[in-house]
N, C-alpha and C positions, 0 to 999 in steps of 0.2 A: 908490804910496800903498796902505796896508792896509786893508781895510775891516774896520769894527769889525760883530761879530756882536752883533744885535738879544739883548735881555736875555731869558733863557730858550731859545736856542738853542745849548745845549751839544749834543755827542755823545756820544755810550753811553761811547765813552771816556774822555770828560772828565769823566762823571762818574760813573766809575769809580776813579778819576785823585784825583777830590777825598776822595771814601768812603776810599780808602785813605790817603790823606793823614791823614785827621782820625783815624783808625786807629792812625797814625803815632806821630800830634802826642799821642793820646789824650785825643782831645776825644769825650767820653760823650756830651754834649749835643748836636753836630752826628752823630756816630754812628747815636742812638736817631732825630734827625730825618730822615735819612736813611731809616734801615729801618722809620720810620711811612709814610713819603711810598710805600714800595713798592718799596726799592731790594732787590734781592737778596744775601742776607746772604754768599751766598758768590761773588759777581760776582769775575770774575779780570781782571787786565791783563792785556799783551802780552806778560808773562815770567810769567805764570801765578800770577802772587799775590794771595792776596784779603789784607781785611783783616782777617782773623785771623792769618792768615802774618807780616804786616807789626806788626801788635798785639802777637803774641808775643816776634817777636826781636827789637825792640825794648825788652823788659821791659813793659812797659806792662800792669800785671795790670787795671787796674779796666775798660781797654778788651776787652783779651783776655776776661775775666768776664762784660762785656755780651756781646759777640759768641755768647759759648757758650750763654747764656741763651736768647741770640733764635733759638740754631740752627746756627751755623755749623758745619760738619765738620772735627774738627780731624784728620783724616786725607787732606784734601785736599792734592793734589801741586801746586807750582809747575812750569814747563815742565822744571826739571831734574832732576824728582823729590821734590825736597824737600818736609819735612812741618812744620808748626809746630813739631813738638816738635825735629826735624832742626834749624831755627836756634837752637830754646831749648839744645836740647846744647850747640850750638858758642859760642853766648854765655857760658852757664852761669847761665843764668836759674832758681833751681830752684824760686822760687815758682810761677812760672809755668808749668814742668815738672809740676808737682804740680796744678795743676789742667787743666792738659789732660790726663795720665794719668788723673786723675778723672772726665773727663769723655767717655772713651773712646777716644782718644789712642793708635792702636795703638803701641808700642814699636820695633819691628821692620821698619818699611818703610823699603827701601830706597831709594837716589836710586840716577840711572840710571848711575852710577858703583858702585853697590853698596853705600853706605857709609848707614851705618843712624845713627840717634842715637848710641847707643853708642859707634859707630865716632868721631865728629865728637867727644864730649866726651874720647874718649880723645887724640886728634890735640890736643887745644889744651890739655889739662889741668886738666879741672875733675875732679876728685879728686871733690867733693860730687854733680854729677851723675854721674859712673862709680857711686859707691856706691848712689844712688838709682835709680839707670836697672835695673844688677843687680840691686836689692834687690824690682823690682819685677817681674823677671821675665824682662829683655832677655837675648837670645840671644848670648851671647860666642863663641858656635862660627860667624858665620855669618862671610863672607864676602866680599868686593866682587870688581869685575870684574877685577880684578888678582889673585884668587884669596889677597890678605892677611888673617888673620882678624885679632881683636882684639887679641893677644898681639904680632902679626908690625907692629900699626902702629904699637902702645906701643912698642916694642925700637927701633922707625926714629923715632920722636919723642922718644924720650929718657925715655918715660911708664913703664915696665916696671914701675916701684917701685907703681906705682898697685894691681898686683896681688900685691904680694907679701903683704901680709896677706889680702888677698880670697880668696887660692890661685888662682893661674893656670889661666886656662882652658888645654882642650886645644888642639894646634894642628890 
């Protein structure tokens, strides 16, 4: 038989657990109650994501916009490097690319794979984020740990065309 826990005794995890959930779901109202009560706006799980990680690459702009208000770091890594804006690439969320850019959102960090936003919007094909990520500065020369730049990922995903008006980077 399980025993049920007394009302109010969750764990840092659980509710941790639930903050990013509501994150998820994009519920402002449990959000903002949360981060009155004294939650830590950038509290991570056990795969290292807060809920701004979780807020963004999900689309979820009006959560992700709380979040940023109250504070959160949108430079913050999840356990495998990744950056908010890292899952907003790979979605191709670009409103939401655009205000974490705005919001100081470096471009350029890498996961520990090496693969940068950039990299992630070129692999899946958002044409609109490749344009926007360049447009705003992101480094097409860089890298990942397989030594592939941006050019060498488009060519293996079938993305190349993405550069052909932009002018290809160097390799």
């Amino acid at each position: 038989m399980t025993e049920m826990m007394p009302a109010g005794s969750f764990s840092s995890e659980q509710i941790t657990a639930l903050f990013i959930d509501a994150a998820r779901l994009g519920d402002t109202d449990m959000l903002m109650q949360f981060l009155d009560a004294g939650m830590e706006v950038d509290a991570q799980d056990s795969r290292g994501y807060t809920a701004l990680i979780v807020a963004a690459y999900n689309g979820v702009l009006p959560a992700t916009g709380l979040l940023l208000e109250r504070g959160a770091d949108p430079n913050m890594q999840d356990a495998k490097g990744a950056t908010a804006l890292s899952g907003v690439a790979f979605k191709g969320h670009l409103a939401v690319a655009e205000l974490l850019v705005s919001a100081g959102a470096k471009l350029d960090i890498a996961s520990h794979l090496g693969r940068t936003p950039l990299m992630f919007a070129v692999m899946f094909g958002r044409q609109d984020m490749v344009r926007f990520l360049l447009g705003q500065g992101a480094d097409p020369h860089q890298r990942d740990v397989e030594g592939l730049s941006v050019l060498d990922i488009a060519e293996t995903h079938g993305q190349s065309h993405l550069f052909a008006s932009e002018g290809a980077p160097n390799r």
